[in-house]
NULOMAR-757380 format. One record per residue: residue in one letter; x, y, z of N, C-alpha, C in turn. Coordinates in Angstrom, 1 decimal. Atoms other than C-alpha are relative to their C-alpha. Layout:
N
+-----+--------+--------+--------+--------+--------+--------+--------+--------+--------+
| res |    nc1 |    nc2 |    nc3 |   cac1 |   cac2 |   cac3 |    cc1 |    cc2 |    cc3 |
+-----+--------+--------+--------+--------+--------+--------+--------+--------+--------+
|   A |      X |      Y |      Z |      X |      Y |      Z |      X |      Y |      Z |
...
+-----+--------+--------+--------+--------+--------+--------+--------+--------+--------+
***
This chain:
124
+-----+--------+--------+--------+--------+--------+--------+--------+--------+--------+
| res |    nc1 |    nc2 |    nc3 |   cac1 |   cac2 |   cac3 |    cc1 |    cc2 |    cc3 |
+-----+--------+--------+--------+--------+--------+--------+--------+--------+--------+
|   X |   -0.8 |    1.1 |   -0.4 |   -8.2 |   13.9 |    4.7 |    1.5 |    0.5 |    0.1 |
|   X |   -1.8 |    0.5 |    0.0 |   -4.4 |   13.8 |    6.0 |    0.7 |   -0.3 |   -1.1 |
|   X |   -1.4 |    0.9 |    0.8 |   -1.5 |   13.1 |    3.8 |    0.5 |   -1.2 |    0.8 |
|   X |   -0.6 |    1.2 |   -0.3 |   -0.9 |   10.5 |    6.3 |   -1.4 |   -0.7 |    0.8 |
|   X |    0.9 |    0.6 |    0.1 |   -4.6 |    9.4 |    7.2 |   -1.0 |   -0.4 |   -1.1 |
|   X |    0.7 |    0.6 |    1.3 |   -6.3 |    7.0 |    4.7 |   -1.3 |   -0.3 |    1.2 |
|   X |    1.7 |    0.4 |   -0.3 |  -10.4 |    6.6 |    5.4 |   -0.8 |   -1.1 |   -0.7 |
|   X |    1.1 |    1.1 |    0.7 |  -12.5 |    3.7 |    4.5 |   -0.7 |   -0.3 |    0.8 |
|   X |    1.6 |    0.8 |   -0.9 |  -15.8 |    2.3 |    5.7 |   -0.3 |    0.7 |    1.5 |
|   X |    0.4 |   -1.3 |   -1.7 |  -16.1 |    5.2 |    8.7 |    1.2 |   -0.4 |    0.6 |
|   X |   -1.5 |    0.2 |   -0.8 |  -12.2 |    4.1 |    9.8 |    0.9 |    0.8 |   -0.7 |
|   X |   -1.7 |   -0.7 |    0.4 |   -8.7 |    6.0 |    9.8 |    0.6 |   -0.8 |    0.7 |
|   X |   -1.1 |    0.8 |   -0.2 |   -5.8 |    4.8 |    9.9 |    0.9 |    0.6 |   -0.4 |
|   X |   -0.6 |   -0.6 |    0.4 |   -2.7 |    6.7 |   10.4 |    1.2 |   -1.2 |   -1.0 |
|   X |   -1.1 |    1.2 |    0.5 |   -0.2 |    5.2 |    7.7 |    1.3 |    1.4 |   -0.6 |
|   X |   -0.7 |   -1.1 |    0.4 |    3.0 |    7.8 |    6.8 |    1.3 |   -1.2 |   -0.8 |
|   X |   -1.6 |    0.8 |    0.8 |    5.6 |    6.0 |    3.8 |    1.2 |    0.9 |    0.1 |
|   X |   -1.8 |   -0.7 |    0.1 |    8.7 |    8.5 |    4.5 |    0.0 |   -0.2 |    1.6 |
|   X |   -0.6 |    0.4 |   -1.4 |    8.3 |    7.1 |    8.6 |    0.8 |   -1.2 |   -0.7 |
|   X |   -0.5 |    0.9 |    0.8 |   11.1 |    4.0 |    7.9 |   -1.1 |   -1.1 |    0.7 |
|   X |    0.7 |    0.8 |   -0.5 |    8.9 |    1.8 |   10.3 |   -1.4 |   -0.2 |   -1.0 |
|   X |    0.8 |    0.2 |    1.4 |    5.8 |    2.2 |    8.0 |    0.0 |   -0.3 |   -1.5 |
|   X |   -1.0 |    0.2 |    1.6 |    7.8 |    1.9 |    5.1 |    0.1 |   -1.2 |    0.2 |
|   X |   -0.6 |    1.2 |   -0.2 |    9.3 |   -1.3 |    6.3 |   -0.9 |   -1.3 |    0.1 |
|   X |    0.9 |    0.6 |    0.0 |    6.2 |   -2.7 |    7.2 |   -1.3 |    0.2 |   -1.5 |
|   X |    0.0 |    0.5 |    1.2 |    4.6 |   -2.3 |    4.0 |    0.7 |   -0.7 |   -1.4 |
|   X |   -1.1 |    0.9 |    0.8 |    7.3 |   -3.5 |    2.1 |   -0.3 |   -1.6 |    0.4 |
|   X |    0.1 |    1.2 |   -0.5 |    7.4 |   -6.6 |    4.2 |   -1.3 |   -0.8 |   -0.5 |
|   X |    1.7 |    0.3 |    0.1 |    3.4 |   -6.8 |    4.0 |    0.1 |   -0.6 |   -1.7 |
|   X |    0.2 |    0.3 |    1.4 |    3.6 |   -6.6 |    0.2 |    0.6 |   -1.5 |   -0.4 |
|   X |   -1.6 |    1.2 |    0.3 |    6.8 |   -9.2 |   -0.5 |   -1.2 |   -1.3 |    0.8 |
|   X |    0.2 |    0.9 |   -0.8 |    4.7 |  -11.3 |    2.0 |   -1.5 |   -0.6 |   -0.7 |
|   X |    1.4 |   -0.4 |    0.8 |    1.0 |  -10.8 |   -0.1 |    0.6 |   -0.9 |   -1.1 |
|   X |   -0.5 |    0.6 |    0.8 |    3.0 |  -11.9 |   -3.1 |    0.3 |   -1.3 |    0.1 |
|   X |   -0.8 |    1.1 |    0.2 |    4.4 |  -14.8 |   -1.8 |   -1.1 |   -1.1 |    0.5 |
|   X |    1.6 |    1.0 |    0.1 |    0.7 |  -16.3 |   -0.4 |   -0.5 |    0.0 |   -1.0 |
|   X |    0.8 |    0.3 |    1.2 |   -0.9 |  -15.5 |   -3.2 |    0.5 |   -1.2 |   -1.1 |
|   X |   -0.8 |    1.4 |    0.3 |    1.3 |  -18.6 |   -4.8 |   -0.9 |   -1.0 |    0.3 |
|   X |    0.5 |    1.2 |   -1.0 |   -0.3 |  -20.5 |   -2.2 |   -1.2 |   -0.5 |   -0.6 |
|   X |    1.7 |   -0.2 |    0.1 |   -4.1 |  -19.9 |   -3.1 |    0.0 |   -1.0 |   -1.0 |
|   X |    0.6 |    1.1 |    0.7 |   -5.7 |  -22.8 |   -4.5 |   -1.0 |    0.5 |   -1.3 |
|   X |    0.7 |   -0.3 |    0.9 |   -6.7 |  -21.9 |   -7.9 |   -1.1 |   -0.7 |   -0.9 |
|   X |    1.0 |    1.1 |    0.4 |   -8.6 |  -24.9 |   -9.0 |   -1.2 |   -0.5 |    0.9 |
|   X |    0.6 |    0.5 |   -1.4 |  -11.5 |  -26.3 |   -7.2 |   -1.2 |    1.4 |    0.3 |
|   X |    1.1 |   -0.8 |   -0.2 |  -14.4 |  -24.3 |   -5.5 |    0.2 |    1.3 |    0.4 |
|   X |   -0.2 |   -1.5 |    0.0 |  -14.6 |  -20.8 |   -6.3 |   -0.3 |    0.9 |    1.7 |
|   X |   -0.2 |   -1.2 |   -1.2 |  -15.8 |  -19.8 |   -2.7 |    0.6 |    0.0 |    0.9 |
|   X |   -1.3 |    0.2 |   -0.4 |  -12.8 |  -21.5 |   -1.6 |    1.2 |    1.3 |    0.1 |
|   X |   -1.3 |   -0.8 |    1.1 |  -10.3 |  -19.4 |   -3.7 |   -0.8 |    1.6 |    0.7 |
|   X |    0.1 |   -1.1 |   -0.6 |  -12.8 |  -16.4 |   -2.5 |    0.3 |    0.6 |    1.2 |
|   X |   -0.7 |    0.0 |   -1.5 |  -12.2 |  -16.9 |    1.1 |    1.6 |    0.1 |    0.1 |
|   X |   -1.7 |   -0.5 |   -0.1 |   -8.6 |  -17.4 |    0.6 |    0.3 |    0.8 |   -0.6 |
|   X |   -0.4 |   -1.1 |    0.5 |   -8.1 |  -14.6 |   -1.6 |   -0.5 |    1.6 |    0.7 |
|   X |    0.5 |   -0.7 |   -1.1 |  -10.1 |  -12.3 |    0.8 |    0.9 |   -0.1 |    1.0 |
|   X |   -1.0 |    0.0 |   -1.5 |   -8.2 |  -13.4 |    4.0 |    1.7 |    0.3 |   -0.3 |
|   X |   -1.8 |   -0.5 |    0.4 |   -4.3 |  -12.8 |    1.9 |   -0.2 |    1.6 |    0.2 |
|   X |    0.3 |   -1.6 |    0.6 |   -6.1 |   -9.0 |    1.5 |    0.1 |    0.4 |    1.2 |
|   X |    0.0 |   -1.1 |   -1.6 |   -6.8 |   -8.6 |    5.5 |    1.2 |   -0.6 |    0.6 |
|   X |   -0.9 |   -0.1 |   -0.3 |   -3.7 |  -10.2 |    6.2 |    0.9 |    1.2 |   -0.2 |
|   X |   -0.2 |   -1.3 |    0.0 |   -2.2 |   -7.5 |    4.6 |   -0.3 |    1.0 |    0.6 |
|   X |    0.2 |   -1.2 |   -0.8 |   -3.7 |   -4.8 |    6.0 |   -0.1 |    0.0 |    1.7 |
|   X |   -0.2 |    1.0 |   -1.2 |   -3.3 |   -6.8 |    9.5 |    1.2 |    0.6 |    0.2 |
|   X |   -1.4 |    0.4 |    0.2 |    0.2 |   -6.7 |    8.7 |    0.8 |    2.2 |    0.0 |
|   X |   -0.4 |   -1.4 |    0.8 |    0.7 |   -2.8 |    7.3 |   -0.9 |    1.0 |    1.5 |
|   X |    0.6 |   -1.6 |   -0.6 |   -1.9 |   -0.8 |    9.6 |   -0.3 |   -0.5 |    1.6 |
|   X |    0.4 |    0.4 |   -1.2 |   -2.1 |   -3.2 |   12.9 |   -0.7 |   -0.8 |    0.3 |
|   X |    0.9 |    1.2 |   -0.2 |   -3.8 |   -6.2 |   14.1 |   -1.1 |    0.4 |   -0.1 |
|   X |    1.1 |   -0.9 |    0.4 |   -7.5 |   -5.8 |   13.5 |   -0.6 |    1.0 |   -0.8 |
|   X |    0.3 |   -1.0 |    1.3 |   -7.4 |   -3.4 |   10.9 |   -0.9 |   -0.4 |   -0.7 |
|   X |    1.1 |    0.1 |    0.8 |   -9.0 |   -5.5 |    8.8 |   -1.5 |   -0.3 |    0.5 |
|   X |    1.1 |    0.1 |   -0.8 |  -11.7 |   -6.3 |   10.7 |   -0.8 |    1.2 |    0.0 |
|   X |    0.7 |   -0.7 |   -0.4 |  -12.6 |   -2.8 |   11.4 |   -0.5 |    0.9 |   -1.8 |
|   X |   -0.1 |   -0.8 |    0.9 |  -12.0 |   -1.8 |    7.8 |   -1.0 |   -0.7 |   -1.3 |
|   X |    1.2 |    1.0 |    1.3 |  -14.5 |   -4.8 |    6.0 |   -0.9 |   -0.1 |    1.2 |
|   X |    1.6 |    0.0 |   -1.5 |  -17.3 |   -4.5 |    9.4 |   -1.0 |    0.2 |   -1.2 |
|   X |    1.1 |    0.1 |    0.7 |  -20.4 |   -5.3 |    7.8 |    0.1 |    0.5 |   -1.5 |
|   X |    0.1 |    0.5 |    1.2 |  -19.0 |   -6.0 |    4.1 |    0.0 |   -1.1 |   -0.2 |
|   X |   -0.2 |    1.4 |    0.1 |  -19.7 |   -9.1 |    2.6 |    1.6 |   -0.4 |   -1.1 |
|   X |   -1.5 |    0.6 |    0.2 |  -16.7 |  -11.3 |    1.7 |   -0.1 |   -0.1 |   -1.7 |
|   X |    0.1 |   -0.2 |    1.4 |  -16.6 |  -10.1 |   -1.8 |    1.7 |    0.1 |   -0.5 |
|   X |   -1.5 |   -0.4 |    0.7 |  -13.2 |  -10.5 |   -4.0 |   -0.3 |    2.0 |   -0.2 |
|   X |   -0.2 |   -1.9 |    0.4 |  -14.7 |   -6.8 |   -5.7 |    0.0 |    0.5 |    1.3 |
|   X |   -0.1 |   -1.0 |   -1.1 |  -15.0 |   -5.6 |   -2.3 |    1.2 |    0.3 |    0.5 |
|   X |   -1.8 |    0.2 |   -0.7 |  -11.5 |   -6.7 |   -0.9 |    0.8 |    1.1 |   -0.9 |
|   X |   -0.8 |   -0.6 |    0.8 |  -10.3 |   -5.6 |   -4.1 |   -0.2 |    1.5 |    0.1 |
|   X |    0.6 |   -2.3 |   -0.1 |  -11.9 |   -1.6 |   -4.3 |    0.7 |    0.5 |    1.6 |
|   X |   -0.8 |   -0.3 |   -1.3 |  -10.3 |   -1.2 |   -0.7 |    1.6 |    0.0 |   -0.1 |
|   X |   -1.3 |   -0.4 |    0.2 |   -7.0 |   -2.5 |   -1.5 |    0.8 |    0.5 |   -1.2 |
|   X |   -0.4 |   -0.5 |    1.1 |   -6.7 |   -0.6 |   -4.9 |   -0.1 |    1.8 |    0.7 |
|   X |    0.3 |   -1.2 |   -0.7 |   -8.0 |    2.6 |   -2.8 |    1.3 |    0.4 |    1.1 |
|   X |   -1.3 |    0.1 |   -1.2 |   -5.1 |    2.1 |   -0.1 |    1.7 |    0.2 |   -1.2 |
|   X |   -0.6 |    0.0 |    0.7 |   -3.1 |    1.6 |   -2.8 |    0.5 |    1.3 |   -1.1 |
|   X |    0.0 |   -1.6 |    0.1 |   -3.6 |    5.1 |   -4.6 |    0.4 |    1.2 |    0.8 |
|   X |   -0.3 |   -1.3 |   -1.4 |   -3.3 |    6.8 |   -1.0 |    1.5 |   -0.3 |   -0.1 |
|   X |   -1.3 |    0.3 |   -0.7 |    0.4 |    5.2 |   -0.8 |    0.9 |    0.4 |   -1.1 |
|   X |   -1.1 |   -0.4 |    1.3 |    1.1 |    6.3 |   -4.4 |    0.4 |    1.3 |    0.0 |
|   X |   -0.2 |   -1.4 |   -0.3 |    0.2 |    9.6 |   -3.5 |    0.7 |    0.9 |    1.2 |
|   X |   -1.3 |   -0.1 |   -0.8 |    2.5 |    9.8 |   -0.8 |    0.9 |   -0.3 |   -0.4 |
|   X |   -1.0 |    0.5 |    0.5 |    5.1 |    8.3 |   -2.9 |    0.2 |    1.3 |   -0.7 |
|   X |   -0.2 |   -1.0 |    0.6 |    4.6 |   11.0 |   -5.3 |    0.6 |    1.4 |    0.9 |
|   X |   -0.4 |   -1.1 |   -0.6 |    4.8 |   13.9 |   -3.0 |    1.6 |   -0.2 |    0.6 |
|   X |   -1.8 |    0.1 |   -0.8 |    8.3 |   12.5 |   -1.4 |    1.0 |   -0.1 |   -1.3 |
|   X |   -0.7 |   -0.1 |    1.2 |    9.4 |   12.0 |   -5.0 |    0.0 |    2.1 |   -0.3 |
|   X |   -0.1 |   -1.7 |    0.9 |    8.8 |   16.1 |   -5.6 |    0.7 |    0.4 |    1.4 |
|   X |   -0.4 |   -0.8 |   -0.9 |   10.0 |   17.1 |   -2.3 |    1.5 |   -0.7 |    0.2 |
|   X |   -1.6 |    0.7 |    0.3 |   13.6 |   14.6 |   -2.9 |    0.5 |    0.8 |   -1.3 |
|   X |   -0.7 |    0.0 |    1.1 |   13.5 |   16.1 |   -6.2 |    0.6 |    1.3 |    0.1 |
|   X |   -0.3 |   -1.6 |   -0.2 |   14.0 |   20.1 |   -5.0 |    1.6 |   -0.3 |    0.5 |
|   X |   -1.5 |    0.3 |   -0.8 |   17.4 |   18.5 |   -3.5 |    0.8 |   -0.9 |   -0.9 |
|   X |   -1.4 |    0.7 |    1.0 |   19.1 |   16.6 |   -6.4 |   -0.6 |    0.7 |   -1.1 |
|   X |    0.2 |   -0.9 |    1.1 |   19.5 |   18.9 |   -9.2 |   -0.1 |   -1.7 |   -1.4 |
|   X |    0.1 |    1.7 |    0.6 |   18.3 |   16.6 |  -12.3 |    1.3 |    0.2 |   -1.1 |
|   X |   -1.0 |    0.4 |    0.8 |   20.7 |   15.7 |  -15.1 |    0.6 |    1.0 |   -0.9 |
|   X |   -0.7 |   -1.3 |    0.8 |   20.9 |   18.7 |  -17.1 |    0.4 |    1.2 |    1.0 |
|   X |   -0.7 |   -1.3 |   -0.8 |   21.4 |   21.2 |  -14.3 |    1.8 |   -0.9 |    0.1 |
|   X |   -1.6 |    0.4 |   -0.4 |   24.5 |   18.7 |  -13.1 |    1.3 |   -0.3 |   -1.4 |
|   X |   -1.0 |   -0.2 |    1.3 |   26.0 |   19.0 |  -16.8 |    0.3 |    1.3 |   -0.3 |
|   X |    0.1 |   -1.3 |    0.1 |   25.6 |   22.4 |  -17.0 |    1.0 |    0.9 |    1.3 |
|   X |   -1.2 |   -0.4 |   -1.2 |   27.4 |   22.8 |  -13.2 |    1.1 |   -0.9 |   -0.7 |
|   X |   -1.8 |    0.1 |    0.0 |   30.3 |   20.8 |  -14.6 |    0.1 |    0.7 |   -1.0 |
|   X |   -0.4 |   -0.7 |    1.0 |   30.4 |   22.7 |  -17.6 |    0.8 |    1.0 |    0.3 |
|   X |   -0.7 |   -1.2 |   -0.1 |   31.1 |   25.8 |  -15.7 |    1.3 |   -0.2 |    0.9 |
|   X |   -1.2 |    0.7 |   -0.8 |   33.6 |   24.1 |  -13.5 |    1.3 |    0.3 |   -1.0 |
|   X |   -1.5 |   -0.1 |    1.1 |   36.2 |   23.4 |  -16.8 |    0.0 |    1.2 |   -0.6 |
+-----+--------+--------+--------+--------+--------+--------+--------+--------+--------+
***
């Protein structure tokens, strides 16, 4: 697999977090995830609450990887919270680990705290 293609259920999906447009759009997606999930009716009939907690999940990914996405990325799963959830915990690992690698390749470029004490030292 890509550093910038994530795979699930026989689908890719290019997603790259140091493009600002992919970036911007999961930000957005997320901030927007949080602020439905509010919404969701937590009393009352559970296959309620599972439909609407399902459909905040492919909004997101709607929202982050392209209209459709989710559709192509739950094809012949049933509308399971664990299912929604193992997909977007999995998406979620792929984006850390691009996070990670842009954190080590920012880090070769800002010396950390003890080199920049050690350059003023030799300065005085």
């Amino acid at each position: 697999m890509s550093q910038t293609t994530w795979e699930t259920n026989g689908t890719s999906f290019e997603f790259d977090l140091t493009d600002a447009d992919d970036c911007e759009r999961y930000e957005i997606a997320l901030e927007n995830l949080k602020n439905a999930e509010k919404s969701v009716k937590k009393d009352g009939k559970e296959s309620e609450f599972i439909r609407a907690f399902c459909k905040l999940l492919g909004d997101f990914f709607n929202e982050v990887l392209g209209e459709g996405a989710s559709e192509k990325i739950y094809a012949g799963k049933k509308m399971s919270v664990v299912v929604y959830l193992e997909v977007y915990e999995d998406f979620l690992a792929f984006v850390r680990g691009q996070k990670d690698r842009m954190r080590e390749r920012f880090a070769k470029f800002q010396p950390n705290r003890q080199q920049r004490r050690a350059t003023a030292k030799k300065k005085k």
